[in-house]
DSSP file (Angstrom, degrees, kcal/mol; ACC not computed):
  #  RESIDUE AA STRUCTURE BP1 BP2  ACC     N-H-->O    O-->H-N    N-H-->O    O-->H-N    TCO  KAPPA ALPHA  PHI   PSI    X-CA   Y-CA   Z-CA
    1    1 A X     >        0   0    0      0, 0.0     4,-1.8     0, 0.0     5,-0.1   0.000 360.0 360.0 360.0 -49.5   13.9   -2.9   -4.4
    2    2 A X  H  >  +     0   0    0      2,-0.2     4,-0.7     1,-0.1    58,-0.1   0.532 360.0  53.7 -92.4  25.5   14.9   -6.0   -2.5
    3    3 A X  H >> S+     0   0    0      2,-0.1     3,-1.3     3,-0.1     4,-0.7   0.914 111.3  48.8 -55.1 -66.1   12.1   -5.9   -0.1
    4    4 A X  H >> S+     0   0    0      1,-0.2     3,-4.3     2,-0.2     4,-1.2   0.824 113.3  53.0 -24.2 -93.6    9.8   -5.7   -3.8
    5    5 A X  H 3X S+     0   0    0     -4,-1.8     4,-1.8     1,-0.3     5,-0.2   0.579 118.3  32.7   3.0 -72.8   12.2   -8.9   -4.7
    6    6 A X  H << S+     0   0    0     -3,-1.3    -1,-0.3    -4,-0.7    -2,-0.2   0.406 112.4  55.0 -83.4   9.5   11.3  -10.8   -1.6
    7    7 A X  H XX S+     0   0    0     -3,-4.3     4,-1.7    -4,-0.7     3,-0.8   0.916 113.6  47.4 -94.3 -54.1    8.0   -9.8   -0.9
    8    8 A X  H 3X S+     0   0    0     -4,-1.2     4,-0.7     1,-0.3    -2,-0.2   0.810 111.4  47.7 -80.0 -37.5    7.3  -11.1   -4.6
    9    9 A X  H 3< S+     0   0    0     -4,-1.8    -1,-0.3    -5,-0.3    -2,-0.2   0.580 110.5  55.2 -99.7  22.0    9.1  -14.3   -4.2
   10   10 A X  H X4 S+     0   0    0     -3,-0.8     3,-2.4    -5,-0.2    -2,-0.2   0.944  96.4  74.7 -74.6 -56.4    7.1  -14.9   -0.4
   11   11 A X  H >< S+     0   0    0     -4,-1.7     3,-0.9     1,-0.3    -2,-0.2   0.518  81.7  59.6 -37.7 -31.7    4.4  -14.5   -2.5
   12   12 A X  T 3< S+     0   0    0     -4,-0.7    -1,-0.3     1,-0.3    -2,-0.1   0.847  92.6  62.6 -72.2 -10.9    4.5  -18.0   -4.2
   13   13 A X  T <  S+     0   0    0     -3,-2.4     2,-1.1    -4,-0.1    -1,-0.3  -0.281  77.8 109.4-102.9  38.9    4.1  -20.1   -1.3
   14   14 A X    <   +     0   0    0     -3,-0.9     7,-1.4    36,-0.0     2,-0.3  -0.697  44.0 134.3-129.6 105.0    0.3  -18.5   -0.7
   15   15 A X  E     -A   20   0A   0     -2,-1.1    28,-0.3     5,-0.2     5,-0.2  -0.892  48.6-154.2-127.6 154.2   -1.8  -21.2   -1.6
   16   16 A X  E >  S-A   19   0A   0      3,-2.1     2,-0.7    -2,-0.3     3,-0.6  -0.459  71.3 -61.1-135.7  76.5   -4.6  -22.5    0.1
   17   17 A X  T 3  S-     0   0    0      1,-0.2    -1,-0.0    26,-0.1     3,-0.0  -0.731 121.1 -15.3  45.5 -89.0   -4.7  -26.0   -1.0
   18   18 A X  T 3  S+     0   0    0     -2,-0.7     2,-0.5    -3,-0.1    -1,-0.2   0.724 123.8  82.5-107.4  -1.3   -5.2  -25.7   -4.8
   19   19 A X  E <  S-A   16   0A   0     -3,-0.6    -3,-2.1     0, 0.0     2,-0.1  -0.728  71.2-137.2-116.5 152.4   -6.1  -22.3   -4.9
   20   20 A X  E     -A   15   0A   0     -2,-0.5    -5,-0.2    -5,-0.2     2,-0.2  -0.675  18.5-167.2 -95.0 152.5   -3.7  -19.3   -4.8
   21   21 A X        -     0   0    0     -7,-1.4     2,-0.3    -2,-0.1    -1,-0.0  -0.898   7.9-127.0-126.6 164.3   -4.2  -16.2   -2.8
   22   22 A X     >  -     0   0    0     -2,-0.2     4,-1.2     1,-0.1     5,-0.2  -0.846  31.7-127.4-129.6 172.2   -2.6  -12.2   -2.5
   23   23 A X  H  > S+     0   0    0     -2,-0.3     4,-0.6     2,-0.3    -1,-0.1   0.853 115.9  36.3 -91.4 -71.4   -1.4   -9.8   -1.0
   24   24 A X  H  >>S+     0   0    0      1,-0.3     4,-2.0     2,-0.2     5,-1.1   0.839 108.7  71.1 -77.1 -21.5   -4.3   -7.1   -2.4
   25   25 A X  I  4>S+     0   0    0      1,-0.2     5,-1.3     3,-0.2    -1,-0.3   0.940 102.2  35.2 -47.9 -41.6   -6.8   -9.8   -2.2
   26   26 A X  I  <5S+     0   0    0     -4,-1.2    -1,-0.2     3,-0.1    -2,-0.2   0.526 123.5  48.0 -97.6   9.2   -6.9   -9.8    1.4
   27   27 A X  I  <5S+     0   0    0     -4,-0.6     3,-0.2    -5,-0.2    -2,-0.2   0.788 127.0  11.0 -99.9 -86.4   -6.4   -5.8    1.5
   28   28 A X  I  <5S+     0   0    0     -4,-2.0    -3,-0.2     1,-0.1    -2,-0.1   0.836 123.7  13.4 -88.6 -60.7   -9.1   -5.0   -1.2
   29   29 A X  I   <S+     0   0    0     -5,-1.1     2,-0.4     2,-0.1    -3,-0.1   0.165  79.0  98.4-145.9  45.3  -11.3   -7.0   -2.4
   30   30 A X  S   <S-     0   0    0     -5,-1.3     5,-0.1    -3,-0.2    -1,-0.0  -0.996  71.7-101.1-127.9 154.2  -12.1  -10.5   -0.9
   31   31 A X     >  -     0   0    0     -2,-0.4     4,-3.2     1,-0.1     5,-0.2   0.348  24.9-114.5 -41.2 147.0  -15.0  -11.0    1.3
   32   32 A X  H  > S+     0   0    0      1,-0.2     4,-2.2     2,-0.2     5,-0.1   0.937 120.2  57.7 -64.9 -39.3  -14.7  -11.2    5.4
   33   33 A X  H  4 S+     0   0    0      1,-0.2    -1,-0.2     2,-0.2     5,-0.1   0.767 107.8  41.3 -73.5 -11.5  -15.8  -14.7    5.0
   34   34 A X  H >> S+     0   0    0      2,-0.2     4,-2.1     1,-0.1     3,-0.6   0.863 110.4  60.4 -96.5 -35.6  -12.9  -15.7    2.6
   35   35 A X  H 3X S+     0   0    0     -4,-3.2     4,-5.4     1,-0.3     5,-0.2   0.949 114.5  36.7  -9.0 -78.7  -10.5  -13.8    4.7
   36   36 A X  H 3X S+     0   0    0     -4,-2.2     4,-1.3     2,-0.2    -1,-0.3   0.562 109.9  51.8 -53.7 -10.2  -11.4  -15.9    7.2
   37   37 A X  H <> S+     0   0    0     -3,-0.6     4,-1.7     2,-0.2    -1,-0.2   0.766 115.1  45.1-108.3 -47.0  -11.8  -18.7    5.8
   38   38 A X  H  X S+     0   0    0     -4,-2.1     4,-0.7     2,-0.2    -2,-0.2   0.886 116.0  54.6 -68.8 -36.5   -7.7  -18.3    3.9
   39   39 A X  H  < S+     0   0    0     -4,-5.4     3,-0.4    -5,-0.2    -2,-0.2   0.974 113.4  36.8 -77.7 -47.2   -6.6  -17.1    7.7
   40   40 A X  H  < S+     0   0    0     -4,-1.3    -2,-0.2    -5,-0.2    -1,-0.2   0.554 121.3  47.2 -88.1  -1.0   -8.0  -20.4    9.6
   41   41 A X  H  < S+     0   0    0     -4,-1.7    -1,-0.2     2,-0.0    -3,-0.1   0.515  81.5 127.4 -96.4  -7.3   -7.0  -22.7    6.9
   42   42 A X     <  -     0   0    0     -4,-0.7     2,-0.3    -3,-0.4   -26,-0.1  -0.220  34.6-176.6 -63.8 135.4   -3.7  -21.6    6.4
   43   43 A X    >   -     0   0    0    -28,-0.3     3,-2.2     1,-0.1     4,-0.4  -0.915  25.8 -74.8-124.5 171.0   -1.2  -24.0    6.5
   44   44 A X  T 3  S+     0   0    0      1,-0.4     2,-0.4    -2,-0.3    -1,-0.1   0.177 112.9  45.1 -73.7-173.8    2.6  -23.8    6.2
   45   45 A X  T 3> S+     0   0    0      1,-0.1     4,-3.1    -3,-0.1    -1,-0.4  -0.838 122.5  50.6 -49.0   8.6    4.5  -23.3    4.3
   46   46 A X  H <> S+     0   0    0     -3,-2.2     4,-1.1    -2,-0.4    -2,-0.2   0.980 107.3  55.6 -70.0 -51.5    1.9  -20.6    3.4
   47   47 A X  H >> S+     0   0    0     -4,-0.4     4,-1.7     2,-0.2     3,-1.2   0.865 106.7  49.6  -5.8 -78.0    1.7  -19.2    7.1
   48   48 A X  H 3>>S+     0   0    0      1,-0.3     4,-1.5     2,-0.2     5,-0.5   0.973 112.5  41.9 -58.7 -56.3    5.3  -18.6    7.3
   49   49 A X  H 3<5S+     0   0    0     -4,-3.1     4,-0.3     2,-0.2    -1,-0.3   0.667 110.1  58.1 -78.2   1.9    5.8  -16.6    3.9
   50   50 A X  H XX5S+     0   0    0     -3,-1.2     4,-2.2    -4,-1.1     3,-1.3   0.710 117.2  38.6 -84.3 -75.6    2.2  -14.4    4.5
   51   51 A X  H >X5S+     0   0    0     -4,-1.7     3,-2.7     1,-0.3     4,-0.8   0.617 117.6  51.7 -44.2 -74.9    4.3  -13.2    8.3
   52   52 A X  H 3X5S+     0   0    0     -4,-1.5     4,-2.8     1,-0.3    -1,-0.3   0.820 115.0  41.8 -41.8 -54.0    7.6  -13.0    6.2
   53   53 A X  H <><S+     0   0    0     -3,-1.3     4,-0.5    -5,-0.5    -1,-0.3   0.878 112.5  47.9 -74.2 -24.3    5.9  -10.9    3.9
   54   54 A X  H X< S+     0   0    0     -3,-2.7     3,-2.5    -4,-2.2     4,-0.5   0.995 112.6  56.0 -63.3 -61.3    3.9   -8.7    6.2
   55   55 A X  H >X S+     0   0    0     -4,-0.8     3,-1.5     1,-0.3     4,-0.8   0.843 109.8  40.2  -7.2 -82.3    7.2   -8.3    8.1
   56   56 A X  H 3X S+     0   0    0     -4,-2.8     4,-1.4     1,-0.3    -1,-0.3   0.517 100.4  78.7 -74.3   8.8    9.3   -7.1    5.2
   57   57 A X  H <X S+     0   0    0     -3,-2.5     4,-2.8    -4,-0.5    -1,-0.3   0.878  86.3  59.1 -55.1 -59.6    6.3   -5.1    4.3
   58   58 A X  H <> S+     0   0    0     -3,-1.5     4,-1.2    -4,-0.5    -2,-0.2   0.957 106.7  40.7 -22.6 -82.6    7.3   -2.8    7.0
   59   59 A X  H  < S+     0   0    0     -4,-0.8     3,-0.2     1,-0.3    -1,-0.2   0.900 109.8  64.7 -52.8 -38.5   11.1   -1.7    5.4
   60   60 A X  H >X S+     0   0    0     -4,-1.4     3,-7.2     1,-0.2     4,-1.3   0.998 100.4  46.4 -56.4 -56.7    9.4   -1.7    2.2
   61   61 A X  H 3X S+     0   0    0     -4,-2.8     4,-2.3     1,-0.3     5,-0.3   0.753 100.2  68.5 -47.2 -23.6    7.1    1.4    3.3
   62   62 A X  H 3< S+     0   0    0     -4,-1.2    -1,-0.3    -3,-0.2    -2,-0.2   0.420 115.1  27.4 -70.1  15.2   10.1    3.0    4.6
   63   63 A X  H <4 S+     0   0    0     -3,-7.2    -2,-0.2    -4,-0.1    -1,-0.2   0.836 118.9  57.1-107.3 -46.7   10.9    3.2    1.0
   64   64 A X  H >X S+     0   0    0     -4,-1.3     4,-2.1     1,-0.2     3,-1.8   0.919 103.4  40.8 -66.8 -67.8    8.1    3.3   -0.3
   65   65 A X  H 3X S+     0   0    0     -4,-2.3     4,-1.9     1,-0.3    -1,-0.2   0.881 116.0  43.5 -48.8 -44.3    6.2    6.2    1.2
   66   66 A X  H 34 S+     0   0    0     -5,-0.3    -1,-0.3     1,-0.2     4,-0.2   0.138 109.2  62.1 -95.8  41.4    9.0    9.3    1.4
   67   67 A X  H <> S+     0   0    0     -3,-1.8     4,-2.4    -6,-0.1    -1,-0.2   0.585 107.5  41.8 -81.4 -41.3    9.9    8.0   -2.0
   68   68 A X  H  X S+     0   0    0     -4,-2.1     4,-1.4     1,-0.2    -2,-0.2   0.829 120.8  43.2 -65.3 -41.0    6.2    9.1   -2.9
   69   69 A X  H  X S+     0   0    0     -4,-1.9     4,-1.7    -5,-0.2    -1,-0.2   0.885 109.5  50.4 -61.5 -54.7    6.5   12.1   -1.0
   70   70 A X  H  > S+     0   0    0     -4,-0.2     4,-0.7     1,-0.2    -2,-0.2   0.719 111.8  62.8 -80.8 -15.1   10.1   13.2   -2.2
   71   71 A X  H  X S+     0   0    0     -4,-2.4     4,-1.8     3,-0.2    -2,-0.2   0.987 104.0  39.9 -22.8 -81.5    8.2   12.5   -5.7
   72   72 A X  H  X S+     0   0    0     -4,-1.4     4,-3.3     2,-0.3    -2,-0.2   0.839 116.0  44.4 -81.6 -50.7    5.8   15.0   -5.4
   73   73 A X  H >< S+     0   0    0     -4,-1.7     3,-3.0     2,-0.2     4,-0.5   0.821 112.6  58.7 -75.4 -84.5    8.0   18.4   -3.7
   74   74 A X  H >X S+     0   0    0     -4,-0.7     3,-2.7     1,-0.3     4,-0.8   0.492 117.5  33.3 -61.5 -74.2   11.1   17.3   -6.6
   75   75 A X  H >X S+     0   0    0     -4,-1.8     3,-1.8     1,-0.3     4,-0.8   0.878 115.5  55.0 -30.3 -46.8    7.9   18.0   -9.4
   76   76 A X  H << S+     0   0    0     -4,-3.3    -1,-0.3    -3,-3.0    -2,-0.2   0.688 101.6  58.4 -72.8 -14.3    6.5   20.7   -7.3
   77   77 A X  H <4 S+     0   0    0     -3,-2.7    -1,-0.2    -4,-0.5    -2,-0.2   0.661 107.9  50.1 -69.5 -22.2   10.2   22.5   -7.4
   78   78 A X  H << S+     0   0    0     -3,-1.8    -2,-0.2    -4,-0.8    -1,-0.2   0.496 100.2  62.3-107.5  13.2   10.1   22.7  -11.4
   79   79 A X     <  -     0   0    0     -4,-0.8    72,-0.0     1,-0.1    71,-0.0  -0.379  62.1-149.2-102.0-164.9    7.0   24.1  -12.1
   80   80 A X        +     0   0    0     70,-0.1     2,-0.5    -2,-0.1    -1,-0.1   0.488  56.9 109.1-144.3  10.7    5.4   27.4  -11.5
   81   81 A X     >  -     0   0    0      1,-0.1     4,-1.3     2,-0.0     5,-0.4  -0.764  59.9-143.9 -86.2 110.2    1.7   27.0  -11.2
   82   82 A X  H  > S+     0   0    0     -2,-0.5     4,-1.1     2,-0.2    -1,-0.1   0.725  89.8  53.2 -62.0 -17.9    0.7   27.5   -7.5
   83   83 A X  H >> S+     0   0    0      1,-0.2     4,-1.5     2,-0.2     3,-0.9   0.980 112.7  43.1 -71.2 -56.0   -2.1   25.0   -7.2
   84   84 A X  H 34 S+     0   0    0      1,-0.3     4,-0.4     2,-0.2    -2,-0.2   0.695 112.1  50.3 -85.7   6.8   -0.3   22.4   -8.5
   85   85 A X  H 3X S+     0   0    0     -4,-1.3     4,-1.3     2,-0.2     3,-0.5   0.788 119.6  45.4 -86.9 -41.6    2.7   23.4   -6.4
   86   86 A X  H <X S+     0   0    0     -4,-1.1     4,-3.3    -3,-0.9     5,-0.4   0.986 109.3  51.4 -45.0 -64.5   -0.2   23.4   -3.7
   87   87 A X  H  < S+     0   0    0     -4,-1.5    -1,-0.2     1,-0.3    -2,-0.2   0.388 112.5  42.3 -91.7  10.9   -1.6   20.4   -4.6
   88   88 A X  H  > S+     0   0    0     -3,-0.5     4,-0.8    -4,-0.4    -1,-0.3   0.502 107.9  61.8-101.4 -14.4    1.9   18.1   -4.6
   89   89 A X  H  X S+     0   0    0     -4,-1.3     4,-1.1     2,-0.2    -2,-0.2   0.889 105.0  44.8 -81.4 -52.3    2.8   19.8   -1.6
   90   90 A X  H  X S+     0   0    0     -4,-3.3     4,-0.9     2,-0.2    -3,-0.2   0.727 113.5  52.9 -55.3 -40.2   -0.6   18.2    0.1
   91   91 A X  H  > S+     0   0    0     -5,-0.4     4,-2.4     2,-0.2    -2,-0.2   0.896 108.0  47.1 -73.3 -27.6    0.2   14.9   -1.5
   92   92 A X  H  < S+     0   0    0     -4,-0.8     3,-0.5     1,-0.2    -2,-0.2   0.966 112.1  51.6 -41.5 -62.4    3.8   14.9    0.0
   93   93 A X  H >X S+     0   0    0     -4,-1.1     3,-0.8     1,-0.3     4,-0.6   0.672 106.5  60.7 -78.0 -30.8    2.2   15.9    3.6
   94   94 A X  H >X S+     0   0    0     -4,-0.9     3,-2.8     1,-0.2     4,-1.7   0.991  83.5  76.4 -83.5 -43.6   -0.2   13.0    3.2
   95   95 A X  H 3X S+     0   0    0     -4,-2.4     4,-1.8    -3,-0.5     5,-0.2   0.742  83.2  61.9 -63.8   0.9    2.1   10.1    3.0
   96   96 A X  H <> S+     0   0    0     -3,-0.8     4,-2.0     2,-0.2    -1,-0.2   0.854 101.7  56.2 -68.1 -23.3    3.0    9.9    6.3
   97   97 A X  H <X S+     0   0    0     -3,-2.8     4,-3.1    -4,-0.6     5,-0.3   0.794 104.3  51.6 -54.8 -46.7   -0.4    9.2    6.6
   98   98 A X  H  X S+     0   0    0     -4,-1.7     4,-1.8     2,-0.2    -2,-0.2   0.949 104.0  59.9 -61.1 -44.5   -0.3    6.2    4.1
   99   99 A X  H  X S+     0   0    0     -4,-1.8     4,-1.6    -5,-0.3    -2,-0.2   0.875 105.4  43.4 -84.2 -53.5    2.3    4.9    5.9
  100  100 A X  H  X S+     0   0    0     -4,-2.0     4,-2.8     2,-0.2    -1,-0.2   0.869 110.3  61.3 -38.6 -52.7    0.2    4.6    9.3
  101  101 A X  H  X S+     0   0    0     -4,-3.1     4,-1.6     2,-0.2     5,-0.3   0.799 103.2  46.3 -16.1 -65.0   -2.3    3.3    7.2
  102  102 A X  H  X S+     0   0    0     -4,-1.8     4,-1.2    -5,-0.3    -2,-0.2   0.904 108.2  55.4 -61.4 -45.0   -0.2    0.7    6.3
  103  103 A X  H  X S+     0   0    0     -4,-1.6     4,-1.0     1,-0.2    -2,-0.2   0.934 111.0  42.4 -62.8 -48.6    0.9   -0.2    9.7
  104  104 A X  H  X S+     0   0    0     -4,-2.8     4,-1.6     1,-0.2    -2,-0.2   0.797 115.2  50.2 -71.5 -11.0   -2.4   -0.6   11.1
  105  105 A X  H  X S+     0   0    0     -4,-1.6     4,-1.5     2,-0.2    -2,-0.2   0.703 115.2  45.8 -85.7 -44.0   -3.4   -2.6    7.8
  106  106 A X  H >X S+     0   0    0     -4,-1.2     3,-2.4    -5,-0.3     4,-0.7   0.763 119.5  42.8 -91.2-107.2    0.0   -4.8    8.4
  107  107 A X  H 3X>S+     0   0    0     -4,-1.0     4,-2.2     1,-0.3     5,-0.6   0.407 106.9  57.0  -7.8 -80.1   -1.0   -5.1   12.3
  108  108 A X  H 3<5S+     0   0    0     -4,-1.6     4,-0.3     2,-0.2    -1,-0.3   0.789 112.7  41.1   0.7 -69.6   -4.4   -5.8   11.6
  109  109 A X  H <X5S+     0   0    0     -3,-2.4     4,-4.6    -4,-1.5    -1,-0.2   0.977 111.7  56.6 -49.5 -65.4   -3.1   -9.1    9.1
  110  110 A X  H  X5S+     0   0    0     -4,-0.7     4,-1.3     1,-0.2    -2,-0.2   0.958 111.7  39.4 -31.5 -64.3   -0.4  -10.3   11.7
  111  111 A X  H  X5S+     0   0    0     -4,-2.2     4,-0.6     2,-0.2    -1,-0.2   0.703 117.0  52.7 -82.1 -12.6   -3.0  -10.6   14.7
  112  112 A X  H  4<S+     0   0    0     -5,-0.6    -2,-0.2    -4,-0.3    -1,-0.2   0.936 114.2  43.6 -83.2 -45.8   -5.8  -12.3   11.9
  113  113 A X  H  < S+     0   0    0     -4,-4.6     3,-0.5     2,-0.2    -2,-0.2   0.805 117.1  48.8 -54.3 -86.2   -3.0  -14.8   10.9
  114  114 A X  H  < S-     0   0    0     -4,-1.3     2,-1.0     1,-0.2    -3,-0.2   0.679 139.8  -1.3  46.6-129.5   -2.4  -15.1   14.6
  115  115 A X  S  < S-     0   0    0     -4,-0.6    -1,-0.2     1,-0.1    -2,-0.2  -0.740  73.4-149.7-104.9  88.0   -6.1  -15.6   15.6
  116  116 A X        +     0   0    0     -2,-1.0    -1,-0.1    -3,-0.5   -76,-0.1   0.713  57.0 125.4 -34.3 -32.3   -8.4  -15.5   12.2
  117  117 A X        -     0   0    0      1,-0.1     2,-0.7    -5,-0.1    -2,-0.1  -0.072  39.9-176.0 -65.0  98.2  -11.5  -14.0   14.3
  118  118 A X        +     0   0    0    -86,-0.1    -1,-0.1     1,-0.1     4,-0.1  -0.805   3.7 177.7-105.8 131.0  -12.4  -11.0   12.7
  119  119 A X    >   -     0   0    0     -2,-0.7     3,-1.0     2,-0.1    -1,-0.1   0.328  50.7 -42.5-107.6-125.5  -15.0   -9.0   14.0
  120  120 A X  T 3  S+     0   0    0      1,-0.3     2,-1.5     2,-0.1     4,-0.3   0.897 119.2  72.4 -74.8 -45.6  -16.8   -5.8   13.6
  121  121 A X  T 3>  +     0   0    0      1,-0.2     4,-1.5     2,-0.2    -1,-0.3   0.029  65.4  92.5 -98.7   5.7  -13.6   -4.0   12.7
  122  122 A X  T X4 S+     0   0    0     -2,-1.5     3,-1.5    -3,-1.0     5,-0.4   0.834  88.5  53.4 -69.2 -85.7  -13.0   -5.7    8.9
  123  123 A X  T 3> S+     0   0    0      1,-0.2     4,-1.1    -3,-0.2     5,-0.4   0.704 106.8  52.7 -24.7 -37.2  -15.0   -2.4    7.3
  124  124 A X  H >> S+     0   0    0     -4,-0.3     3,-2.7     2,-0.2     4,-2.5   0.981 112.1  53.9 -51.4 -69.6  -12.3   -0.2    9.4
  125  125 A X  H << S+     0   0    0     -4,-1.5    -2,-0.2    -3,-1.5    -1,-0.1   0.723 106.2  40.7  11.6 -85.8   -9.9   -2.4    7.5
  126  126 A X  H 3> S+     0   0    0      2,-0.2     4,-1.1     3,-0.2    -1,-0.3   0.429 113.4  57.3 -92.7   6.8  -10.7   -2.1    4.4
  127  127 A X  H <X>S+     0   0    0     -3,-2.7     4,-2.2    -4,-1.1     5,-0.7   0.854 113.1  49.7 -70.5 -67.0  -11.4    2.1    4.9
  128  128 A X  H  <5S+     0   0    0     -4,-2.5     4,-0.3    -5,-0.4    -2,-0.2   0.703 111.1  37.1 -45.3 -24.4   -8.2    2.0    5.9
  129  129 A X  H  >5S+     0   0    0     -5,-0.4     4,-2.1     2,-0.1     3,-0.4   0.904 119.6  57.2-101.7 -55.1   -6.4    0.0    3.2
  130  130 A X  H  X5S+     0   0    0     -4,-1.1     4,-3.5     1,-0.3    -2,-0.2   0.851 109.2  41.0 -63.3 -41.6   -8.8    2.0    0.7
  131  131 A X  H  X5S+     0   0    0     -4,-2.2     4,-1.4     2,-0.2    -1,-0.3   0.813 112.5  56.2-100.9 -29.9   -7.7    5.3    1.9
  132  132 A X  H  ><S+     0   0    0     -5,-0.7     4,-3.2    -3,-0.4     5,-0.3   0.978 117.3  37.4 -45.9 -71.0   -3.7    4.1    2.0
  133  133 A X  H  X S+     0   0    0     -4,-2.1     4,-2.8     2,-0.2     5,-0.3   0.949 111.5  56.0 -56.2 -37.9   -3.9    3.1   -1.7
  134  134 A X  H  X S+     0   0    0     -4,-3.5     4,-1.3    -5,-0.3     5,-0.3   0.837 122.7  35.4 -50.5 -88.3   -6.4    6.3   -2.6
  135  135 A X  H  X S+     0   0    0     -4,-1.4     4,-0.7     1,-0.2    -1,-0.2   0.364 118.3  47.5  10.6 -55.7   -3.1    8.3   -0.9
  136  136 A X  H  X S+     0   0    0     -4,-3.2     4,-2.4     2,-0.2     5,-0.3   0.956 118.7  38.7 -73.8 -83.6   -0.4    6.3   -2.1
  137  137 A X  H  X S+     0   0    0     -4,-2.8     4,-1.5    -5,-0.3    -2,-0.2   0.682 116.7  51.8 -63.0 -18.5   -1.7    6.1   -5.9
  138  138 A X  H  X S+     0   0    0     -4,-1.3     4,-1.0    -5,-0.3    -1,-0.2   0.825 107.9  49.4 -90.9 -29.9   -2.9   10.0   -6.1
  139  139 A X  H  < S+     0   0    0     -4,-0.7     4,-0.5    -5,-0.3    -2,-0.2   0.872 121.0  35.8 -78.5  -8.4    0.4   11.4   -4.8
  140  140 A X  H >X S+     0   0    0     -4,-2.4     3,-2.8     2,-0.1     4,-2.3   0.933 115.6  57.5 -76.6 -46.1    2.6    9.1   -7.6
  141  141 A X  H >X S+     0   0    0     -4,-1.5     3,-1.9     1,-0.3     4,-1.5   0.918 113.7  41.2 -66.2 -81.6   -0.2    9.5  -10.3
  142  142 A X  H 3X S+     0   0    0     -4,-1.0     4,-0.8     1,-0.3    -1,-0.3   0.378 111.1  44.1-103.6  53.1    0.1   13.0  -10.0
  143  143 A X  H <4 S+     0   0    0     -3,-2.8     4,-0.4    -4,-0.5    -1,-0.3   0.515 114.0  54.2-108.6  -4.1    3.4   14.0   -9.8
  144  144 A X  H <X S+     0   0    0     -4,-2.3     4,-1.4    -3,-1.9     5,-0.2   0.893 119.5  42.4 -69.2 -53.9    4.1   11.2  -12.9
  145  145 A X  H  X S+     0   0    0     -4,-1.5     4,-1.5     1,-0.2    -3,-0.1   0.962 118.4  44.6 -63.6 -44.2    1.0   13.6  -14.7
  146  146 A X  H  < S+     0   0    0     -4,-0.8     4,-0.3    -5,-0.4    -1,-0.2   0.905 112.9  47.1 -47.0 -39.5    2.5   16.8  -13.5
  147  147 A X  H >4 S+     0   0    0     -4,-0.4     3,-0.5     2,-0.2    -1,-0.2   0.783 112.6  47.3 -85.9 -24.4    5.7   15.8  -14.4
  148  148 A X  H 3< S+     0   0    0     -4,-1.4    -1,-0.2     1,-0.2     4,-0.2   0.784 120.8  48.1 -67.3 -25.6    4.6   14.5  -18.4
  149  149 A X  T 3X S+     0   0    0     -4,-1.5     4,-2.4    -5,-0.2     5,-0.4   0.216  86.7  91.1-129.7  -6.6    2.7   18.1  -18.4
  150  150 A X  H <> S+     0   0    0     -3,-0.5     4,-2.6    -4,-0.3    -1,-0.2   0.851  79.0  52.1 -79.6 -31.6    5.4   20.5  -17.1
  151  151 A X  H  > S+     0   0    0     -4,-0.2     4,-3.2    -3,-0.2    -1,-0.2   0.991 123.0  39.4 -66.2 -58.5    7.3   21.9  -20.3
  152  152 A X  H  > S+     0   0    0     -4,-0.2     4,-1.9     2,-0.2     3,-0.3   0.989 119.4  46.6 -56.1 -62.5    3.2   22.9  -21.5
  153  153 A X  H  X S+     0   0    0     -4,-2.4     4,-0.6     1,-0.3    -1,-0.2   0.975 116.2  43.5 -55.1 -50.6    2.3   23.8  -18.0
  154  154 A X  H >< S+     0   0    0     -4,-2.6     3,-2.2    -5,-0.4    -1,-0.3   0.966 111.4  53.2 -43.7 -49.9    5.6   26.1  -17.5
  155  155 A X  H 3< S+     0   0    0     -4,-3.2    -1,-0.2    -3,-0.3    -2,-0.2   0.934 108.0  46.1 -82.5 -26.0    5.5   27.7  -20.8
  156  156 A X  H 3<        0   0    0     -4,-1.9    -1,-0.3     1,-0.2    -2,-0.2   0.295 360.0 360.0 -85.0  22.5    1.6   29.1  -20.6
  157  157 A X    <<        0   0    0     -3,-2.2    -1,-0.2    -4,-0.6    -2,-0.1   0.388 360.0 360.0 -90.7 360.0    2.6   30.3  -17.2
């Protein structure tokens, strides 16, 4: 939680003259040219608090990810339907995967802040950040649905 905290209050200083930028913007869904364009224009203090935030980006994932993981087997212990016991059991196993994801996605940022020149390798990028969050958001979302759904699931079992 106080990675979340500080991440959030890095997160005010990223301006880029009068316009503000984020976190999931530069993961999801702005352009390589705007990327670029917010990496070779940054200036401090916005600089400093994007690396401060990549940084503590790290400790967050150690939370983040086997929380998502120990999520999914603690649902998958109270039910009794073997696919979904199956199919939290596969989401568990995948967030270490997220979590790699994430590192090269957090590497990836560091070395653009570092030297903006992004080359052929953005579309890797943003597979890569796509396929973290796809990973990330299917193992919470369903072990939150499993978990709404378990007293019905249990009892027609």
């Amino acid at each position: 939680m106080a990675t979340t905290f500080i991440m959030e209050w890095l997160a005010e200083d990223f301006w880029l003259a009068d316009e503000k930028f984020s976190i999931i913007g530069l993961e999801l869904f702005y352009s390589k040219t705007k990327v670029i364009t917010i990496l070779s224009q940054l200036k401090e203090p916005a600089k400093i608090a994007l690396n401060y935030q990549l940084i503590f980006d790290f400790a967050f994932m150690a939370g983040v990810y086997p929380g998502i993981a120990s999520l999914c087997m603690m649902i998958r212990e109270k039910i009794d339907k073997k696919g979904l016991k199956n199919l939290l059991f596969g989401l568990a196993m995948l967030q270490p995967l997220a979590w790699v994801f994430d590192i090269i996605e957090n590497c990836y940022l560091l070395n653009w802040v570092d030297k903006p020149e992004i080359g052929d390798e953005f579309m890797m990028y943003h597979n890569i950040v796509a396929a973290k969050w796809i990973i990330a958001l299917t193992g919470v979302l369903s072990a939150i649905i499993v978990m709404l759904l378990k007293k019905q699931l249990n009892q027609k079992s």
